[in-house]
C-alpha positions in Angstrom: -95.1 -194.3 -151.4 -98.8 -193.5 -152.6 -99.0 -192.1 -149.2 -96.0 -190.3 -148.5 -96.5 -188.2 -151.7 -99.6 -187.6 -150.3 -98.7 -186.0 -147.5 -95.9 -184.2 -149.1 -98.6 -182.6 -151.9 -101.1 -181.8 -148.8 -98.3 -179.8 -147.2 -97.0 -177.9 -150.0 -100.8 -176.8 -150.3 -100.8 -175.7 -146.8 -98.0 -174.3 -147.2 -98.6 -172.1 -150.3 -102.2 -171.3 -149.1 -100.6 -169.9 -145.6 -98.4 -168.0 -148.1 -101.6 -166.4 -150.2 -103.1 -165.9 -146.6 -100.6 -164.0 -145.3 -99.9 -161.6 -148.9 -103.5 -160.9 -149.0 -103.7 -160.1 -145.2 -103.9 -156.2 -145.2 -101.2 -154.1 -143.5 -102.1 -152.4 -141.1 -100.4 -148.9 -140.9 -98.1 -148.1 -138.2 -99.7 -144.9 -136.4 -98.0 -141.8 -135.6 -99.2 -139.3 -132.7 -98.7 -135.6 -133.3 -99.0 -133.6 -130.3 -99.4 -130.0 -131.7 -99.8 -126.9 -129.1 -101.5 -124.0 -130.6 -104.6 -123.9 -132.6 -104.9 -125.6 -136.3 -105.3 -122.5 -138.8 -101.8 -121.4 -137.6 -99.8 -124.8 -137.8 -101.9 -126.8 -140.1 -99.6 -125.9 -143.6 -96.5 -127.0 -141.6 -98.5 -130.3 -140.6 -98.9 -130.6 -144.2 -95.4 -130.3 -145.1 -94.4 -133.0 -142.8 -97.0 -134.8 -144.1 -95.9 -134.9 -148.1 -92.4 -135.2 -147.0 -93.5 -138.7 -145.4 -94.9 -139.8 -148.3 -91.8 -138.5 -151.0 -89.4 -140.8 -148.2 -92.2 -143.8 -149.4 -94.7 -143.6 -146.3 -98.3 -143.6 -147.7 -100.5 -142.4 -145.5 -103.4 -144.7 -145.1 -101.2 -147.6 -146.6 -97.8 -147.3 -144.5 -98.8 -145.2 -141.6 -101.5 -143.1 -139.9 -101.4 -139.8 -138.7 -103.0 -138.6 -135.7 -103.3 -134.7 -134.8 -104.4 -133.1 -131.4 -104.1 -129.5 -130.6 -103.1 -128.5 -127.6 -104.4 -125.0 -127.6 -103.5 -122.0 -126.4 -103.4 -123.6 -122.7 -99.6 -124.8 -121.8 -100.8 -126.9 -118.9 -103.2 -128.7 -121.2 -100.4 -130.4 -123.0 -99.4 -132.7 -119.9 -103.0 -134.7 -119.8 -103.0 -134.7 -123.7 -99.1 -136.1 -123.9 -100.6 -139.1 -121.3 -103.6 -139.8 -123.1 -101.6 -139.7 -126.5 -99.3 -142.5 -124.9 -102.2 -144.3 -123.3 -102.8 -145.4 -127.2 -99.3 -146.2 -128.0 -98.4 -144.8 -131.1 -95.2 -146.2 -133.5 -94.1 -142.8 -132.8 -94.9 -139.3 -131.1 -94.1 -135.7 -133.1 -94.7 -133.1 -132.0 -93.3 -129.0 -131.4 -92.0 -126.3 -129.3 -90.3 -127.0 -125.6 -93.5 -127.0 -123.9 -95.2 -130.2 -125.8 -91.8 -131.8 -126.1 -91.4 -131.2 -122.2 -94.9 -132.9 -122.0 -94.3 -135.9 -123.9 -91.1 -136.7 -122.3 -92.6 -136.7 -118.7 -95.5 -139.4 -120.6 -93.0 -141.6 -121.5 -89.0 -143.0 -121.5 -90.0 -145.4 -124.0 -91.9 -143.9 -127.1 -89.9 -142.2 -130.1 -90.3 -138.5 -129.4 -89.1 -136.1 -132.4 -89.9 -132.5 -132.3 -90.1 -130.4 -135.7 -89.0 -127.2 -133.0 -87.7 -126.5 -129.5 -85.3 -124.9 -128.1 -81.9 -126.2 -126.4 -82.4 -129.7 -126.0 -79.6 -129.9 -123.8 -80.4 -127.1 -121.4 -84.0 -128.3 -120.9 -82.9 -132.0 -120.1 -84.6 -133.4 -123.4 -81.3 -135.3 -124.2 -77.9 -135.9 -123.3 -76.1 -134.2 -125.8 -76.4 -132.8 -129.5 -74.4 -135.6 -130.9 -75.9 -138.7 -128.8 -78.8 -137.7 -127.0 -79.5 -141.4 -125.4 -83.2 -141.8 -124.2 -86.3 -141.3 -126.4 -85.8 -138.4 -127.8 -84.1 -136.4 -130.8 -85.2 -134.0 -133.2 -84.6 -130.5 -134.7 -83.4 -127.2 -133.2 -84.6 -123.7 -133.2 -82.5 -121.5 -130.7 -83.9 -119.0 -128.5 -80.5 -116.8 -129.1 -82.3 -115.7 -132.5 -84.5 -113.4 -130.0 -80.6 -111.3 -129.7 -79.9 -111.4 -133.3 -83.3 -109.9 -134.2 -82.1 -107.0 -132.0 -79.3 -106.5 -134.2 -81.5 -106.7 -137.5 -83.7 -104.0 -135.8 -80.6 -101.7 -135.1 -79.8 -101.9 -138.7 -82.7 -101.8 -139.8 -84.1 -98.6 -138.1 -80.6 -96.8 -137.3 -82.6 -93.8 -135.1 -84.7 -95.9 -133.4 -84.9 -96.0 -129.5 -87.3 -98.4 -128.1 -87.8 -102.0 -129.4 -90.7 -104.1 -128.0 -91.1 -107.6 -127.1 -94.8 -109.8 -126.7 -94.3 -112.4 -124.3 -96.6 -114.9 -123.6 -96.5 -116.0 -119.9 -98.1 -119.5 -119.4 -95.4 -120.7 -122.1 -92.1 -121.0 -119.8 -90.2 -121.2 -122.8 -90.7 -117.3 -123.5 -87.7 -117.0 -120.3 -85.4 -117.9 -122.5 -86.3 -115.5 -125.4 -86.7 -112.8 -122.9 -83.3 -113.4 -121.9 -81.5 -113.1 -125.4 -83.9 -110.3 -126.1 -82.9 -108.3 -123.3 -79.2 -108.9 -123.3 -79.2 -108.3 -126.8 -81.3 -105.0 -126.6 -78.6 -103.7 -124.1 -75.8 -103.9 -126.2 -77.4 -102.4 -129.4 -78.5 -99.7 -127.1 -82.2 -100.3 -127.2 -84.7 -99.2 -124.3 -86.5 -103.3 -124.2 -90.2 -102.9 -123.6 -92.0 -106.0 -122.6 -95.5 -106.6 -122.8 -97.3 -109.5 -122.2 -100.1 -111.6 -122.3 -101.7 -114.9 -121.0 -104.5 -115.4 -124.2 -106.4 -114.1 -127.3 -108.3 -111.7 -125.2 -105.4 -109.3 -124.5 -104.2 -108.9 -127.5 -106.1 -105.5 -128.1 -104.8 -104.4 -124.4 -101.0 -105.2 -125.5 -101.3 -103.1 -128.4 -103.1 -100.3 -126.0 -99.7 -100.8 -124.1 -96.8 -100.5 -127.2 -98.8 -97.5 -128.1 -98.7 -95.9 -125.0 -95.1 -96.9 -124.5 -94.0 -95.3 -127.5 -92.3 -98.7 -128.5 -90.9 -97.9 -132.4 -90.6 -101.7 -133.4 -92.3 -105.0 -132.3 -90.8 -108.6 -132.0 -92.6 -111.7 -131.0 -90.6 -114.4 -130.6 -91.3 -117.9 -131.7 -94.2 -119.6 -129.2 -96.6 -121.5 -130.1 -99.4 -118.7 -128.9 -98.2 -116.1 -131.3 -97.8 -119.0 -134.5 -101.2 -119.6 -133.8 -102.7 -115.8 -133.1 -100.2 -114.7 -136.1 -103.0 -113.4 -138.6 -104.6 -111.1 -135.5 -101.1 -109.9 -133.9 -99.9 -108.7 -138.0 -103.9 -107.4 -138.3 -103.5 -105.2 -135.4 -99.3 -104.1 -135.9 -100.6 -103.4 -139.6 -103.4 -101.1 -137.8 -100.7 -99.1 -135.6 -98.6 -98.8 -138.2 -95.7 -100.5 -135.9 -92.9 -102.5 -137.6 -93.3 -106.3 -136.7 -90.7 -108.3 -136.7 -90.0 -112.1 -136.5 -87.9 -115.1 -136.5 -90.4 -117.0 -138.8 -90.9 -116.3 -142.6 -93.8 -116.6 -142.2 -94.6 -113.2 -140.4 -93.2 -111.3 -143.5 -95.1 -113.4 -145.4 -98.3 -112.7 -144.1 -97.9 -109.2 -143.8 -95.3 -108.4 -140.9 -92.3 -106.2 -141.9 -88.8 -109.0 -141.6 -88.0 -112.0 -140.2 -84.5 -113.2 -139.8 -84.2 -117.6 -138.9 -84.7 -120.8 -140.1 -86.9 -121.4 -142.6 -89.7 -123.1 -140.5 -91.2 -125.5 -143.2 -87.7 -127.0 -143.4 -87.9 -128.3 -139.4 -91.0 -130.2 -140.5 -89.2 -131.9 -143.3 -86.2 -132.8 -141.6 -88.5 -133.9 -138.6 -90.5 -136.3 -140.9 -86.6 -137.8 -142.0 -86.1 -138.9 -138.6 -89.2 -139.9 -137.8 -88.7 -141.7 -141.3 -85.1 -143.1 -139.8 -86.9 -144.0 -136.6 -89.8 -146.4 -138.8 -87.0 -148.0 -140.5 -85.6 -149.5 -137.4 -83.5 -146.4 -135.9 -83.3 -145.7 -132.3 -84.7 -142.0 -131.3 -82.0 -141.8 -128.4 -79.1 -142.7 -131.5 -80.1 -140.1 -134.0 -77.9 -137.2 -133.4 -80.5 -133.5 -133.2 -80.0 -131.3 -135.7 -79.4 -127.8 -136.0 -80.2 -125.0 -138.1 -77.8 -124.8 -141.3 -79.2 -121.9 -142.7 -80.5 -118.4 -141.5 -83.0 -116.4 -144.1 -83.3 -112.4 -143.7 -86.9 -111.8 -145.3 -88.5 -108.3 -146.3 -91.9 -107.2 -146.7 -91.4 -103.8 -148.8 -95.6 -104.0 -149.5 -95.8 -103.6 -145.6 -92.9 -101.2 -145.4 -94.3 -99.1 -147.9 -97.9 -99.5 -146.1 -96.7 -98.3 -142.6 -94.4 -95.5 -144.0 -91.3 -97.1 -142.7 -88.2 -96.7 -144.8 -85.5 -99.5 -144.1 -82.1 -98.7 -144.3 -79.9 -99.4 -147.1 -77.8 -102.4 -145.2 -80.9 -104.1 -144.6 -82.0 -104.3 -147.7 -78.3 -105.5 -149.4 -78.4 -108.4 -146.5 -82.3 -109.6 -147.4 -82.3 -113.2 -149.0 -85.5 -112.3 -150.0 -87.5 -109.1 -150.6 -91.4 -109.8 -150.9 -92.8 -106.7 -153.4 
């Protein structure tokens, strides 16, 4: 018996000193990868929305999870060797932004979580199967190109006179076809004359505006790439310079000085991203989490840079602005 009770009080102390082992054993935080394209000044804020929105769902950074940034730059074709090295250290789960990186990451891997904060049609680009159910590794949240043919409607109420609207494209970024597309069908049928100008990098920026000038264009819209969210503060410097209305689908271009933009509130794509990739942590499946869409659309006004370039916006725009910035 003397025994027996010895063994039994030897392996309830195991057994509670495995337990005090394994509570004081530290967690180690489950890393996510986020593949960004572009350049940090121009993305870092919405990385830092994603960020506290992680942490208000209960991930502590440091604690719960890790998050890894690298910038892709303005080079398109850098993102393929930077999607394979980001796999090669097999995060919990990849994040990332724009049709470009998300086209990157998918070719890196079937098996990873893959959520993007913005691209454009899933669907068409062969991202997923469907909205709803969009199988495989992948899911996130929607920013549609077909904004490049509303803003063509903004700008014909907006300048009622005007003749020819301008578009910067940026080439190495195959995702600009798609904006072009809208852009020009929806220049045809509010009876613009579409100017397109474009570039590869930083260094023709000043040759673009050389360009518009020359061109006579009377407005200028650059859709959203990841060059132009990245180059934003130079592209408003130099519109702001030649006095030419710039236009948007970002708040943030009116914000930092362009004239309107008319979208989704950008910051919100980063918090809904950071709920999936919440979802996904939890025990979700990427390829179950339906991708979500845009729910509401945001026409912002800059009447300091309207007043500052002499333009004089017409009397609808200003009754259908959510928000006028004074």
């Amino acid at each position: 018996m003397k025994r027996r009770a010895l063994l039994v009080a030897s392996g309830a102390w195991l057994a509670a000193a495995a337990t005090r082992s394994i509570a004081q054993a530290p967690r180690v935080p489950r890393r996510i990868a986020f593949l960004h394209p572009g350049t940090e000044p121009g993305w870092r804020s919405r990385i830092d929305v994603f960020r506290t929105a992680l942490k208000e769902l209960g991930h502590v950074e440091g604690r719960d999870v890790s998050i890894e940034v690298r910038w892709g730059g303005d080079r398109t074709e850098a993102l393929v060797a930077l999607a394979a090295e980001v796999v090669a250290s097999n995060p919990a789960v990849i994040v990332t932004a724009t049709s470009a990186a998300v086209a990157a990451c998918k070719k890196a891997t079937s098996t990873i979580p893959i959520v993007f904060a913005t691209a454009g049609d899933p669907v068409e680009q062969g991202f997923v199967a469907s909205l709803g159910r969009p199988g495989g590794n992948v899911t996130g949240v929607v920013v549609h190109s077909s904004l490049s043919a509303k803003i063509t409607e903004i700008a014909r109420e907006a300048f009622p006179k005007a003749r020819r609207l301008a578009i910067l494209v940026h080439d190495p970024d195959p995702f600009h076809r798609a904006h072009l597309d809208y852009f020009r069908q929806g220049a045809q049928r509010f009876k613009f004359e579409p100017v397109v100008v474009r570039v590869a990098g930083i260094e023709d920026l000043d040759r673009a505006f050389r360009e518009l000038a020359e061109r006579k264009a009377e407005a200028l819209f650059i859709p959203n790439l990841a060059f132009f969210t990245s180059h934003r503060s130079q592209i408003i410097e130099r519109a702001l310079k030649a006095r030419l209305p710039l236009l948007g689908n970002q708040n943030t271009i009116p914000e930092s000085g362009g004239l309107l933009s008319y979208g989704t509130t950008i910051e919100e794509n980063y918090r809904r991203a950071a709920a999936l990739v919440d979802k996904i942590l939890r025990g979700a499946k990427a390829g179950e989490l339906a991708v979500e869409q845009p729910e509401r659309f945001q026409l912002v006004v800059n009447m300091k840079t309207a007043k500052a370039i002499g333009v004089r916006l017409s009397p609808t725009t200003m009754l259908r602005a959510d928000k006028v910035i004074e």
